[in-house]
ROLUMTI-616248 format. One record per residue: residue number from 1; residue in one letter; x, y, z of N, C-alpha, C in turn. Coordinates in nm, 2 decimals, always signed. Layout:
! ROLUMTI-616248
@k:NUM | r:A | n_east:X | n_north:Y | n_up:Z | ca_east:X | ca_north:Y | ca_up:Z | c_east:X | c_north:Y | c_up:Z
...
! end
This chain:
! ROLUMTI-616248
@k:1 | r:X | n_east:-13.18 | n_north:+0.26 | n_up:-8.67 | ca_east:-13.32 | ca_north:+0.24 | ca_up:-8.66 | c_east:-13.35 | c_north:+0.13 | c_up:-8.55
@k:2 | r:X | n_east:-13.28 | n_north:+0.05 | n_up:-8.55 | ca_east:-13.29 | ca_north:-0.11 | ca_up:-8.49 | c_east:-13.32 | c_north:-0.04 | c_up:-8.34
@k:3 | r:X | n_east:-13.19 | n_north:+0.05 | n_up:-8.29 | ca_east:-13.17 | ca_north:+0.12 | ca_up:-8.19 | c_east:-13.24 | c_north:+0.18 | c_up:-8.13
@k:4 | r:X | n_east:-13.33 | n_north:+0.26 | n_up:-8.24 | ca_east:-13.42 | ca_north:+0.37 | ca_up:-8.18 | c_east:-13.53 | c_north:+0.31 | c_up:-8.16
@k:5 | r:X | n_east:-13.62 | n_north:+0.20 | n_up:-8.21 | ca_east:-13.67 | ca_north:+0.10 | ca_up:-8.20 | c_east:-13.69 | c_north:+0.06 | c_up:-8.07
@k:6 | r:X | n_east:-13.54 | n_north:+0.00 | n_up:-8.05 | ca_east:-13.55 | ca_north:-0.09 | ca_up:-7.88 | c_east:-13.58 | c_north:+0.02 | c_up:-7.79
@k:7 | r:X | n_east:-13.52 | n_north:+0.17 | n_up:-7.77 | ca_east:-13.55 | ca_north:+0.25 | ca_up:-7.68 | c_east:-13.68 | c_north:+0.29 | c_up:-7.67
@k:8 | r:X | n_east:-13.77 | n_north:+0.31 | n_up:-7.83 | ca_east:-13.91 | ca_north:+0.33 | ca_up:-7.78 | c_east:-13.99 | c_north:+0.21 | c_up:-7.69
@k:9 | r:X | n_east:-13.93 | n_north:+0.10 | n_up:-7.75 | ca_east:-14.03 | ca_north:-0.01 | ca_up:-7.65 | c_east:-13.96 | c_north:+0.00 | c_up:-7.52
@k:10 | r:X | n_east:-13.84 | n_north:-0.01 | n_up:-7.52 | ca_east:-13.80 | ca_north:+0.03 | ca_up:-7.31 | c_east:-13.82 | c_north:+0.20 | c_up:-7.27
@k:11 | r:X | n_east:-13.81 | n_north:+0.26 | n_up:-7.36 | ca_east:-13.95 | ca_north:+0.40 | ca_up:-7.26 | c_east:-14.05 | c_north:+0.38 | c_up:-7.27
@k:12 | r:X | n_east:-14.12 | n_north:+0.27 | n_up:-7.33 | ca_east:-14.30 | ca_north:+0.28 | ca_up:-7.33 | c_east:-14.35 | c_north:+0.17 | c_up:-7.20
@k:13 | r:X | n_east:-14.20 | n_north:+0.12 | n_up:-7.14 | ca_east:-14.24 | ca_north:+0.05 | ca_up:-6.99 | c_east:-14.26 | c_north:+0.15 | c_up:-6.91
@k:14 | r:X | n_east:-14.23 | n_north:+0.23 | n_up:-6.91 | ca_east:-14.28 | ca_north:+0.36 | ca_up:-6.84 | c_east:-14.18 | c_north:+0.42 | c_up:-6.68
@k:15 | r:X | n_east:-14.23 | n_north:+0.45 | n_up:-6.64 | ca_east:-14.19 | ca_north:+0.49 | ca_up:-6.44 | c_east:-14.10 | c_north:+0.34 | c_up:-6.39
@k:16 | r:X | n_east:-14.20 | n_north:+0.25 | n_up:-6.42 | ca_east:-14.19 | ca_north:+0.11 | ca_up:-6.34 | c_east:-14.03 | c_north:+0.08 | c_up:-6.33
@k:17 | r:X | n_east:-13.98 | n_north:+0.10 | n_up:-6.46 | ca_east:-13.86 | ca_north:+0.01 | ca_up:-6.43 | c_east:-13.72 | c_north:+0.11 | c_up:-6.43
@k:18 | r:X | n_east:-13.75 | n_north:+0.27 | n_up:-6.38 | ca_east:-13.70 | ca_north:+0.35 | ca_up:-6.37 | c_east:-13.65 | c_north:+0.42 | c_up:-6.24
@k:19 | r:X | n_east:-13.74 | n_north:+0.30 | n_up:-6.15 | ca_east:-13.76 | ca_north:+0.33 | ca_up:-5.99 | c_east:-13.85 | c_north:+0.46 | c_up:-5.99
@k:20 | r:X | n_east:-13.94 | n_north:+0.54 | n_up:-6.03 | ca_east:-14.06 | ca_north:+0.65 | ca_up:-6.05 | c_east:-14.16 | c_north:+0.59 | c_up:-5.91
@k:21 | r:X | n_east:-14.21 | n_north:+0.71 | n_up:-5.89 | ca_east:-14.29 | ca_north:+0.68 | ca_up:-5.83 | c_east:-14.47 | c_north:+0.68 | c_up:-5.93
@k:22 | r:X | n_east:-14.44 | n_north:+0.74 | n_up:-6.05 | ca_east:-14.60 | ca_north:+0.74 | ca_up:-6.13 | c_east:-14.51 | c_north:+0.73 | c_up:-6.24
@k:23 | r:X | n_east:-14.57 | n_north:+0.69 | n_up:-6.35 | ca_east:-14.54 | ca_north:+0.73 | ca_up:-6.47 | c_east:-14.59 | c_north:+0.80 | c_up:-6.50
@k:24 | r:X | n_east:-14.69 | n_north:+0.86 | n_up:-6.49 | ca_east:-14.79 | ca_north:+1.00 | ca_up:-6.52 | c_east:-14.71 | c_north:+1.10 | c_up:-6.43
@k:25 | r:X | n_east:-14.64 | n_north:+1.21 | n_up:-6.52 | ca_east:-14.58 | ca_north:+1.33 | ca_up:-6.49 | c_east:-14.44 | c_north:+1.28 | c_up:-6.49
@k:26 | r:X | n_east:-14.41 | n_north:+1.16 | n_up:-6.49 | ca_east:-14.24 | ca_north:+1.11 | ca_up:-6.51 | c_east:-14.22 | c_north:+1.11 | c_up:-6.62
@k:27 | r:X | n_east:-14.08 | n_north:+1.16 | n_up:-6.70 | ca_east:-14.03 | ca_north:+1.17 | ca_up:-6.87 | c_east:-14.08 | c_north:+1.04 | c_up:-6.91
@k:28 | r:X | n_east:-14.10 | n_north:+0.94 | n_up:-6.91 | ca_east:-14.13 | ca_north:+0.87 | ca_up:-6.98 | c_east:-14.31 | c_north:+0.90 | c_up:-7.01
@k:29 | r:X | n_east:-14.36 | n_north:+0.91 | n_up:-6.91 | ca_east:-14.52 | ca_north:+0.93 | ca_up:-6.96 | c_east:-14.56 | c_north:+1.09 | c_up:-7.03
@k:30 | r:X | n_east:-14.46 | n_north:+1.16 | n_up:-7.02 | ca_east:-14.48 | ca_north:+1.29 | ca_up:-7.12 | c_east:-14.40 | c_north:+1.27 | c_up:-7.22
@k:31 | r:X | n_east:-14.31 | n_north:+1.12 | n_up:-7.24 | ca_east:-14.26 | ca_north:+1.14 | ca_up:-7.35 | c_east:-14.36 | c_north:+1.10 | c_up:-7.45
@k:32 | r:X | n_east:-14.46 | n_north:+1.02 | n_up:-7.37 | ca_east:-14.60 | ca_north:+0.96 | ca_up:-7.51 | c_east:-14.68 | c_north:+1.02 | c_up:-7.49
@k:33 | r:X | n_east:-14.75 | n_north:+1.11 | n_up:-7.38 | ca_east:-14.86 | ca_north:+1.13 | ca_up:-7.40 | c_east:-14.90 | c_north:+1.22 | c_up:-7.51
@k:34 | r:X | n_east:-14.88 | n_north:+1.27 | n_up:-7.63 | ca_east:-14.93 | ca_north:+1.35 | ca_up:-7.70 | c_east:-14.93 | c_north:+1.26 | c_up:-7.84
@k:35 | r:X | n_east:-14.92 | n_north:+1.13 | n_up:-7.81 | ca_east:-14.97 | ca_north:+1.03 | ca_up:-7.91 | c_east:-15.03 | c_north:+0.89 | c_up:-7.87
@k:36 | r:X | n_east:-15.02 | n_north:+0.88 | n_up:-7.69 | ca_east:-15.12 | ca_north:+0.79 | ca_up:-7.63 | c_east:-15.22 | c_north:+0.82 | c_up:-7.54
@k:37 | r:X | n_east:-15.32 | n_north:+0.78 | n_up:-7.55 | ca_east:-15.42 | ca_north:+0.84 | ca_up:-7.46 | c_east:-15.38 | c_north:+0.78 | c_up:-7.29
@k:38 | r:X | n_east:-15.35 | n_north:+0.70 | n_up:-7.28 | ca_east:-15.23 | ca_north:+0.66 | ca_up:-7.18 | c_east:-15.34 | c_north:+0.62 | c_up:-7.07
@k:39 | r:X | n_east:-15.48 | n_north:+0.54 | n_up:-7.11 | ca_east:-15.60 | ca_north:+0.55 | ca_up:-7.04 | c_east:-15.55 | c_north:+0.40 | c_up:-6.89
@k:40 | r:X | n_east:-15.54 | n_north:+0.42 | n_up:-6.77 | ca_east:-15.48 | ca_north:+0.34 | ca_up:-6.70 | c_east:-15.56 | c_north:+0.16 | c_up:-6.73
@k:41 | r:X | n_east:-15.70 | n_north:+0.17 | n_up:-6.78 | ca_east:-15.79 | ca_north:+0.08 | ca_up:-6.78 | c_east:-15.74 | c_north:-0.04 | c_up:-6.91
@k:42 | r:X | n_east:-15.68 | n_north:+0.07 | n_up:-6.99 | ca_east:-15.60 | ca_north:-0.03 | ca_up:-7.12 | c_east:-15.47 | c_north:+0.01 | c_up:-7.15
@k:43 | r:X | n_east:-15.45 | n_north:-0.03 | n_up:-7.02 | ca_east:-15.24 | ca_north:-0.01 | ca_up:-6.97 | c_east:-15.20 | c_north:-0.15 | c_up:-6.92
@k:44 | r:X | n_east:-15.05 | n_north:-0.17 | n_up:-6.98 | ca_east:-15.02 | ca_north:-0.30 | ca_up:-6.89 | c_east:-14.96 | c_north:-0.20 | c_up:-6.72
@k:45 | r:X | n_east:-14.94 | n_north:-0.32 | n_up:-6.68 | ca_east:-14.85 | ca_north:-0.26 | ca_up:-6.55 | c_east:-14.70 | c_north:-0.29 | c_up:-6.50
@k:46 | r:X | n_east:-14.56 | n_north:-0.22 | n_up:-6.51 | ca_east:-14.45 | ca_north:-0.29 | ca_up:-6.50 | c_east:-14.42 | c_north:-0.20 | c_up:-6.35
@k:47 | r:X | n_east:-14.41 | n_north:-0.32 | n_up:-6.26 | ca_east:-14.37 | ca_north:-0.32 | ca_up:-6.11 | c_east:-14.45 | c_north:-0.18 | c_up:-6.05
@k:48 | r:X | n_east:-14.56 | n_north:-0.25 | n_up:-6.06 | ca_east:-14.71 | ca_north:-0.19 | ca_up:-6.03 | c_east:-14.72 | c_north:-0.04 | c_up:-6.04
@k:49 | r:X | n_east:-14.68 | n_north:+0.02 | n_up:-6.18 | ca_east:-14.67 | ca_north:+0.14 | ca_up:-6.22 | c_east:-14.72 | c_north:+0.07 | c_up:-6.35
@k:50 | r:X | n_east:-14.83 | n_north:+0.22 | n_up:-6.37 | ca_east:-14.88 | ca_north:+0.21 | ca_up:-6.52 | c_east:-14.75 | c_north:+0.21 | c_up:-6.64
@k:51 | r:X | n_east:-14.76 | n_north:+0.13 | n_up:-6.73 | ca_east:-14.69 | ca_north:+0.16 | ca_up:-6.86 | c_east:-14.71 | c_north:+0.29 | c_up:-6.91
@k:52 | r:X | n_east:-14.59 | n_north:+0.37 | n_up:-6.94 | ca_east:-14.59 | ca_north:+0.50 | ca_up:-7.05 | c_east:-14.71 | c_north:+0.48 | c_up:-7.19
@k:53 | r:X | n_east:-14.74 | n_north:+0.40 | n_up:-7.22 | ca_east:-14.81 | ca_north:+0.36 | ca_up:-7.33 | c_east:-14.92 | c_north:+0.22 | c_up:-7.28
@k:54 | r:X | n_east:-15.07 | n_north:+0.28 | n_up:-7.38 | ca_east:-15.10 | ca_north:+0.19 | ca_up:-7.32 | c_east:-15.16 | c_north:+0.06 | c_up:-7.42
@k:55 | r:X | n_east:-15.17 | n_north:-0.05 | n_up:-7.44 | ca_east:-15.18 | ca_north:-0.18 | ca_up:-7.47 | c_east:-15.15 | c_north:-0.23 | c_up:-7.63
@k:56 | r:X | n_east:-15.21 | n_north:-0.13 | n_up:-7.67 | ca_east:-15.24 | ca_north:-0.14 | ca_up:-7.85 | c_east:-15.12 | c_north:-0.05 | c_up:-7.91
@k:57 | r:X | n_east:-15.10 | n_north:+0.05 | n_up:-7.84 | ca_east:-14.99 | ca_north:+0.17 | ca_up:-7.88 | c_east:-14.82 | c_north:+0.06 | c_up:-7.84
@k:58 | r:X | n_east:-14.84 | n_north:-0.01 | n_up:-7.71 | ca_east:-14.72 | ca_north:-0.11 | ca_up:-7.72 | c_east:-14.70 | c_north:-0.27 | c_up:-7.79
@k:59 | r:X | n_east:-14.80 | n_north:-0.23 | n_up:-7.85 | ca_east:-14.80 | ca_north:-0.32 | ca_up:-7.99 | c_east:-14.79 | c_north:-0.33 | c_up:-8.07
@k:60 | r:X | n_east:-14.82 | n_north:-0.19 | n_up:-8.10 | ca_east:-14.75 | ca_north:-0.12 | ca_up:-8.25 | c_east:-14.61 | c_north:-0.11 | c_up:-8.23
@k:61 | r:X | n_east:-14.56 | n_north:-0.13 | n_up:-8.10 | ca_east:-14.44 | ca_north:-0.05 | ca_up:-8.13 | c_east:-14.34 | c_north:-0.18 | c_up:-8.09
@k:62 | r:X | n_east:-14.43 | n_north:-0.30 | n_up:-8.01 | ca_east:-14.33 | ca_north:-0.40 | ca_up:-8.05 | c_east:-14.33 | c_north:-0.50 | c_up:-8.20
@k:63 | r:X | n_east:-14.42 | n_north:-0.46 | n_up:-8.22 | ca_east:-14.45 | ca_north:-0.52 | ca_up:-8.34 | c_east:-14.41 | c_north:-0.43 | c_up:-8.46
@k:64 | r:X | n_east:-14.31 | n_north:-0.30 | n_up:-8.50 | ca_east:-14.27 | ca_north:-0.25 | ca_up:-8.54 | c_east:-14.09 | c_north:-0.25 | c_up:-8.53
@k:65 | r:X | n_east:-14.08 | n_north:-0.32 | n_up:-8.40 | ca_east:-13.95 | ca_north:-0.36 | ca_up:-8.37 | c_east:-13.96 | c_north:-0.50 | c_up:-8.41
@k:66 | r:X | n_east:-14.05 | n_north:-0.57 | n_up:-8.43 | ca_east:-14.02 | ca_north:-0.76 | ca_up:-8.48 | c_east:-14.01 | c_north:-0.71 | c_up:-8.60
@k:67 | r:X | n_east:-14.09 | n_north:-0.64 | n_up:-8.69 | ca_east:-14.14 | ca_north:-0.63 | ca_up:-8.81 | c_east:-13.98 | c_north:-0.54 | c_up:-8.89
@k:68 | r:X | n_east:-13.91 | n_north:-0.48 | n_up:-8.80 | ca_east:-13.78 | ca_north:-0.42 | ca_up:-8.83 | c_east:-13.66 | c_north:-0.57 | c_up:-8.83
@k:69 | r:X | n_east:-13.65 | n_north:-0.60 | n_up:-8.75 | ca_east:-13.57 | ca_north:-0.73 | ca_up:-8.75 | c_east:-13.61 | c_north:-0.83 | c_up:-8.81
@k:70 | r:X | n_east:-13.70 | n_north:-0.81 | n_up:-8.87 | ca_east:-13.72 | ca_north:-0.91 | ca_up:-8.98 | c_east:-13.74 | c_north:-0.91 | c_up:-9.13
@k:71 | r:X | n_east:-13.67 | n_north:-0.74 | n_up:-9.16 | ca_east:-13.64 | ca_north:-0.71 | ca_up:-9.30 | c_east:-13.55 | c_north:-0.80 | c_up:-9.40
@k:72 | r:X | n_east:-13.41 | n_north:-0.86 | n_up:-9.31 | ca_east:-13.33 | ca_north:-0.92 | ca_up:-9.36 | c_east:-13.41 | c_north:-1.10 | c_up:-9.41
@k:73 | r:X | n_east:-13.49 | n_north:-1.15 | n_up:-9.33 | ca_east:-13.56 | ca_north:-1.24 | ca_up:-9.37 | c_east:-13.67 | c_north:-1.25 | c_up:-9.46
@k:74 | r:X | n_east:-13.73 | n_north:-1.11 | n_up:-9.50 | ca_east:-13.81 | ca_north:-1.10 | ca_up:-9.63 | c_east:-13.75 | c_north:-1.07 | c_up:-9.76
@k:75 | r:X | n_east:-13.64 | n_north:-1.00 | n_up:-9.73 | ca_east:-13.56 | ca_north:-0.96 | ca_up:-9.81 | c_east:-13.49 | c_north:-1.09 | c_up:-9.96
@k:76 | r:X | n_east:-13.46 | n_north:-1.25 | n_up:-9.79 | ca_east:-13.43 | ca_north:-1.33 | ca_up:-9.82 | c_east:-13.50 | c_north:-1.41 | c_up:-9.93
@k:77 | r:X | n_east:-13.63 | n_north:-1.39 | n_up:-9.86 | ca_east:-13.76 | ca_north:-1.47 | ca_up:-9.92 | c_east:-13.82 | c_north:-1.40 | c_up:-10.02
@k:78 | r:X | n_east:-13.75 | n_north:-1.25 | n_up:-10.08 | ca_east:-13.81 | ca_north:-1.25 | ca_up:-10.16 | c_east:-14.01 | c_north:-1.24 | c_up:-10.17
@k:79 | r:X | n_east:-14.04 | n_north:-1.20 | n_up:-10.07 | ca_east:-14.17 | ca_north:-1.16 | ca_up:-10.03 | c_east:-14.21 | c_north:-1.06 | c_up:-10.13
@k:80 | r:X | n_east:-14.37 | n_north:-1.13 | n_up:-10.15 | ca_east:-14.45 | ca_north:-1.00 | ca_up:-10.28 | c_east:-14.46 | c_north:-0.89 | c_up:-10.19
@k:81 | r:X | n_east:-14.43 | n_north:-0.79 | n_up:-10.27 | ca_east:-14.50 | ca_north:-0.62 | ca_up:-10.21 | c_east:-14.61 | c_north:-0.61 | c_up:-10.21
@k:82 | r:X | n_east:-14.74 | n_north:-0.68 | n_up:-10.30 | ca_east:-14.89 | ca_north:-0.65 | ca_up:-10.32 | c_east:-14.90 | c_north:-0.73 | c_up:-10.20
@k:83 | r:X | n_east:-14.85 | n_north:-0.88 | n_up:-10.15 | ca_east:-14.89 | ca_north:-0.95 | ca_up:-10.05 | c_east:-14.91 | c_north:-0.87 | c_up:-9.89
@k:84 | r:X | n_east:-14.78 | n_north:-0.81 | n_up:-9.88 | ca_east:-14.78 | ca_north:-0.72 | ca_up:-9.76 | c_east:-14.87 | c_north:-0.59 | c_up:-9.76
@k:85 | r:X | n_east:-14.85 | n_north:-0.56 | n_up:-9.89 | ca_east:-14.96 | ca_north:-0.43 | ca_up:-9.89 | c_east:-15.12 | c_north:-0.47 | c_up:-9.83
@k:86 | r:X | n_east:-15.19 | n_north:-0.58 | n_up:-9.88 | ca_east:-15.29 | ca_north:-0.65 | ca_up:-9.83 | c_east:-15.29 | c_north:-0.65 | c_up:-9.69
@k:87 | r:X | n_east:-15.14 | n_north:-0.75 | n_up:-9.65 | ca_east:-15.15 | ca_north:-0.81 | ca_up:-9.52 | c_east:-15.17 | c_north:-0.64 | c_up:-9.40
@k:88 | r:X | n_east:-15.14 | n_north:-0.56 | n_up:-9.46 | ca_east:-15.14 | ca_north:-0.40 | ca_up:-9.39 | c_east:-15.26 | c_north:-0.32 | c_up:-9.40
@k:89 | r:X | n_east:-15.35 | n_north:-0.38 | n_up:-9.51 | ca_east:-15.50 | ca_north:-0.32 | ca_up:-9.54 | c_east:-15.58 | c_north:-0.40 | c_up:-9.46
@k:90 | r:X | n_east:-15.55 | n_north:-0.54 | n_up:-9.45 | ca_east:-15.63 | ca_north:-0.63 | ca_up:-9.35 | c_east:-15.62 | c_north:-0.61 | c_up:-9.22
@k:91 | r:X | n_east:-15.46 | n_north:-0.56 | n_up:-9.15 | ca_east:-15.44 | ca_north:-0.51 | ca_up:-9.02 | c_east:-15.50 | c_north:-0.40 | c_up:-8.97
@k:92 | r:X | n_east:-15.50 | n_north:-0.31 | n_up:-9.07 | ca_east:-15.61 | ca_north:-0.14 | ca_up:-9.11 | c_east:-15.78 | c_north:-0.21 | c_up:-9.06
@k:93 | r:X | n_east:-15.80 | n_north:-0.26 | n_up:-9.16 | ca_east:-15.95 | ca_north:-0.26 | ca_up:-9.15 | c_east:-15.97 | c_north:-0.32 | c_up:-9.00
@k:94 | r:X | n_east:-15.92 | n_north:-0.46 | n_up:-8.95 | ca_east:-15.94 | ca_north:-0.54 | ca_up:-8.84 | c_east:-15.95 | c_north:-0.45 | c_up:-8.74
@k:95 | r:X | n_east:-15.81 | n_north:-0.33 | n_up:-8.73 | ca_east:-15.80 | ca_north:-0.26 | ca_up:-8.63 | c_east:-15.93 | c_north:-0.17 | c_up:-8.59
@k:96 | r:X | n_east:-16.03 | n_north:-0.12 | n_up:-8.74 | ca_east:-16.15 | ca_north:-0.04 | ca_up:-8.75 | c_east:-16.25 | c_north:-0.14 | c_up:-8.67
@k:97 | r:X | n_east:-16.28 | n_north:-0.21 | n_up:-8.73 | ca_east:-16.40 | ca_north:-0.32 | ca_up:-8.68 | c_east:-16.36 | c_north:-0.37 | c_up:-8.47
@k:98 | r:X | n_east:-16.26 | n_north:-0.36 | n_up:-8.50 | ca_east:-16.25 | ca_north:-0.36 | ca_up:-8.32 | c_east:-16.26 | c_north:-0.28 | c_up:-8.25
@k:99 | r:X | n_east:-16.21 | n_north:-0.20 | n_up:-8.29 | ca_east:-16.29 | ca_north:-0.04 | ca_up:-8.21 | c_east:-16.41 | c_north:-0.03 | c_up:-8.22
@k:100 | r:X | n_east:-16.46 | n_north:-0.01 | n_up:-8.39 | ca_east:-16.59 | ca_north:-0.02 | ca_up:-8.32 | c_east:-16.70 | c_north:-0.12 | c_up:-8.30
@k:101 | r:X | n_east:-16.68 | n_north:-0.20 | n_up:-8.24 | ca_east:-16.74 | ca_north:-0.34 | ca_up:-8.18 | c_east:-16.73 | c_north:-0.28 | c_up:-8.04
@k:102 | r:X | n_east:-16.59 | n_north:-0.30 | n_up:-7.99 | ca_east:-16.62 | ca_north:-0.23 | ca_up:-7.88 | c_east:-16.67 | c_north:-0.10 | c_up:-7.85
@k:103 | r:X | n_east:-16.64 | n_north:+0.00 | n_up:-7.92 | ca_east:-16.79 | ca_north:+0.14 | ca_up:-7.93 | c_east:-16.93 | c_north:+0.11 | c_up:-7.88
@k:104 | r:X | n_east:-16.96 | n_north:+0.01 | n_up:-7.99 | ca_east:-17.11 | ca_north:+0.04 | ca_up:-7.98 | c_east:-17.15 | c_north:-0.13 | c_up:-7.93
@k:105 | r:X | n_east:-17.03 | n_north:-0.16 | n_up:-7.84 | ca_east:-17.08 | ca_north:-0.27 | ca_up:-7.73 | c_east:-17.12 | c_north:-0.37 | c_up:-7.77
@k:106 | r:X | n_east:-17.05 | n_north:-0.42 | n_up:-7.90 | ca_east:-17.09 | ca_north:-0.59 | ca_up:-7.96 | c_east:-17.04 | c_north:-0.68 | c_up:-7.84
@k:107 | r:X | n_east:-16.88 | n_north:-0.60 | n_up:-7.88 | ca_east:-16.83 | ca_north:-0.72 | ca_up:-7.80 | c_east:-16.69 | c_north:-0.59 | c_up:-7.69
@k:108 | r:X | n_east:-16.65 | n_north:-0.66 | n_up:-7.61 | ca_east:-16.53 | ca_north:-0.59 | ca_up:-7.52 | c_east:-16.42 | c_north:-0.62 | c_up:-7.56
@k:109 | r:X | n_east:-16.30 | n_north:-0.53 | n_up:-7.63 | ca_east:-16.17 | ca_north:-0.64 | ca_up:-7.62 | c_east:-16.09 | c_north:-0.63 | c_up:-7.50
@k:110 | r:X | n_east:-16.01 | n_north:-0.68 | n_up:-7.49 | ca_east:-15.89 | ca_north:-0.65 | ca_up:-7.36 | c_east:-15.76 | c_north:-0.63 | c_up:-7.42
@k:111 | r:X | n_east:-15.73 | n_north:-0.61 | n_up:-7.32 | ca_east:-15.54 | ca_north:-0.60 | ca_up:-7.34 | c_east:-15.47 | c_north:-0.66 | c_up:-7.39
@k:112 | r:X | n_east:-15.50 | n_north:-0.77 | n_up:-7.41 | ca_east:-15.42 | ca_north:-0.89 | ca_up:-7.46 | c_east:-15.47 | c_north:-0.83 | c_up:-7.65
@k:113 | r:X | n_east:-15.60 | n_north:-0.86 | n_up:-7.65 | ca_east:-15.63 | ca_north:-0.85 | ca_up:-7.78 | c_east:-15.57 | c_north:-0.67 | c_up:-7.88
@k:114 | r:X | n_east:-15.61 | n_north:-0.60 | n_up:-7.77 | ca_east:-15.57 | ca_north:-0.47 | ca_up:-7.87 | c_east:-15.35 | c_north:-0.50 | c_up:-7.84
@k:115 | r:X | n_east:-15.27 | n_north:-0.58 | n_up:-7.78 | ca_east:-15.13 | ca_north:-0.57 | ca_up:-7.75 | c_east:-15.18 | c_north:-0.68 | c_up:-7.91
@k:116 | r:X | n_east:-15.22 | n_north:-0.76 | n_up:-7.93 | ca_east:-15.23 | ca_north:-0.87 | ca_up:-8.05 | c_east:-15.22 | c_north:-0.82 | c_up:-8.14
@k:117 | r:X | n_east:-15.33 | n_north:-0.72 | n_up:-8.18 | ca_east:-15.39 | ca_north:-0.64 | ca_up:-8.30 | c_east:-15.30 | c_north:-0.50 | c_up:-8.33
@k:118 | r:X | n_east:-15.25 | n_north:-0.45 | n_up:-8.24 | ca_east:-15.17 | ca_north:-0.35 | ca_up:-8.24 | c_east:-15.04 | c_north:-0.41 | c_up:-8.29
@k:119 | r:X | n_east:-14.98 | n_north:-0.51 | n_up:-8.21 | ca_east:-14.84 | ca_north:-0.58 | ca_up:-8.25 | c_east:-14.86 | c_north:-0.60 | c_up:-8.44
@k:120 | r:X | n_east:-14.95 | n_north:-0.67 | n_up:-8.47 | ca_east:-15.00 | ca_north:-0.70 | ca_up:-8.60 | c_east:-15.00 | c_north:-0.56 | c_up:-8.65
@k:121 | r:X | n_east:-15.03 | n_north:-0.49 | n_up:-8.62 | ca_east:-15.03 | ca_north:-0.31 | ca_up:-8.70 | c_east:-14.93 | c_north:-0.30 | c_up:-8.74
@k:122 | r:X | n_east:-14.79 | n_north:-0.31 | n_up:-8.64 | ca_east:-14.69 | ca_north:-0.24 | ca_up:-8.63 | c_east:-14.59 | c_north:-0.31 | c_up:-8.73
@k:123 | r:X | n_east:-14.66 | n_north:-0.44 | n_up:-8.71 | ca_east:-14.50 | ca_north:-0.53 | ca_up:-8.78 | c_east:-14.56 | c_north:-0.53 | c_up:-8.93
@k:124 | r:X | n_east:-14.69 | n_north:-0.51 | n_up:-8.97 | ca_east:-14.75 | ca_north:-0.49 | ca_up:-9.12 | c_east:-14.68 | c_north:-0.36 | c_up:-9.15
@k:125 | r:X | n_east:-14.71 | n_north:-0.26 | n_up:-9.08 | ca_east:-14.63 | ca_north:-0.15 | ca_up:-9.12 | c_east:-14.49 | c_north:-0.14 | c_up:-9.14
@k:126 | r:X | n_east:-14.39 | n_north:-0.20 | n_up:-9.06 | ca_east:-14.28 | ca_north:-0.20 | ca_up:-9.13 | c_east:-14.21 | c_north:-0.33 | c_up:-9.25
@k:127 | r:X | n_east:-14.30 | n_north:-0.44 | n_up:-9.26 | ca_east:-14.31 | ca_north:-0.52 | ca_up:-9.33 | c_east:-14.37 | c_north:-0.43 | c_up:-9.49
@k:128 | r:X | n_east:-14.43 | n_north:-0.37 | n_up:-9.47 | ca_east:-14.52 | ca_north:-0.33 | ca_up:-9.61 | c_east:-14.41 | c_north:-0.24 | c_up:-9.65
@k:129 | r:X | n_east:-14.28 | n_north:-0.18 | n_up:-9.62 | ca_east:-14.21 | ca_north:-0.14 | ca_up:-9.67 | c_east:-14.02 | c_north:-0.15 | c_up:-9.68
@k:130 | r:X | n_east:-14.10 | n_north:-0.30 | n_up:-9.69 | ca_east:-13.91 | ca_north:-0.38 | ca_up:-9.62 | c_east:-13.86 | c_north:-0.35 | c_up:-9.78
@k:131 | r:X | n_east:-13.87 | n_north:-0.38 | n_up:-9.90 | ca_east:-13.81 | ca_north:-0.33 | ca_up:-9.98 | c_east:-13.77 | c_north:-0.18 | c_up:-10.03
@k:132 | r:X | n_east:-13.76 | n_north:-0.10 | n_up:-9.93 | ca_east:-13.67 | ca_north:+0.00 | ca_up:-9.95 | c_east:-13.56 | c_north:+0.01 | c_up:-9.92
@k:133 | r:X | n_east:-13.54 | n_north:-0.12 | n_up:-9.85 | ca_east:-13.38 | ca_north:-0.17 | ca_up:-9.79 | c_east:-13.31 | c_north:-0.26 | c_up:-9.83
@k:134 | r:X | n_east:-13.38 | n_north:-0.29 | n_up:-9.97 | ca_east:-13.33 | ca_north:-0.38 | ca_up:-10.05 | c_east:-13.19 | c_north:-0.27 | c_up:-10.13
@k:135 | r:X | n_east:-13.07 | n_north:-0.37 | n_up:-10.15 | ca_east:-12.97 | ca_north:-0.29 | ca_up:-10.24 | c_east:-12.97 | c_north:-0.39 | c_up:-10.39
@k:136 | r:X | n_east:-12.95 | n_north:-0.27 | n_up:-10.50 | ca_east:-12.87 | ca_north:-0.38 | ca_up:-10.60 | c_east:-12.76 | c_north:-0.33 | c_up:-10.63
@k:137 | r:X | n_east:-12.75 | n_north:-0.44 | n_up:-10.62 | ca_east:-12.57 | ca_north:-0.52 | ca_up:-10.64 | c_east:-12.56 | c_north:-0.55 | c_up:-10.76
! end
């Protein structure tokens, strides 16, 4: 898992660090597009090629790789399951209310903020079910 993990976050840099000339229509940008909208306006950019993925989608997915490498440290601590269940319903809802704020133009987020919010998705998601990899001994 750890594995498959790191490779989604280094194909979601997209063309850029593949020597590509676009990431759009390069394997890496048709490896996401039918789960990113891949919109260039909320894309990072690696060596001035759009990212395969774009801002919030590579935040889930690095924050799904912290939130994996950090099974063995909840495990340790003994972390509540209702705690995380919450901390994953709070990341849910946050994610709702910022879309639509920006929808209906309260406020604008950026890149930074949906890479923040997304990251926080990804690592609640695999946090909320770190005890499945618990063993008894």
């Amino acid at each position: 898992m750890l594995v498959a993990l790191c490779l989604l976050v280094l194909f979601s840099l997209g063309g850029g660090i593949w020597g590509a000339q676009s990431t759009i229509g390069h394997w890496t940008g048709e490896l996401f597009q039918g789960i990113c909208h891949q919109n260039p306006m909320r894309s990072y950019y690696v060596n001035d090629l759009q990212m395969a993925v774009n801002s919030r989608c590579f935040g889930v997915f690095i924050g799904l790789l912290i939130g994996w490498i950090s099974i063995p440290l909840m495990l340790r601590a003994k972390v509540k399951k209702n705690l995380l269940l919450w901390f994953l319903l709070l990341a849910v809802i946050v994610q709702i209310i910022d879309f639509a704020g920006n929808l209906i133009q309260i406020w604008e987020n950026s890149n930074l903020t949906r890479l923040i919010l997304g990251g926080w998705l990804g690592f609640a998601t695999t946090s909320s079910v770190y005890d499945l990899f618990q063993t008894n001994n």
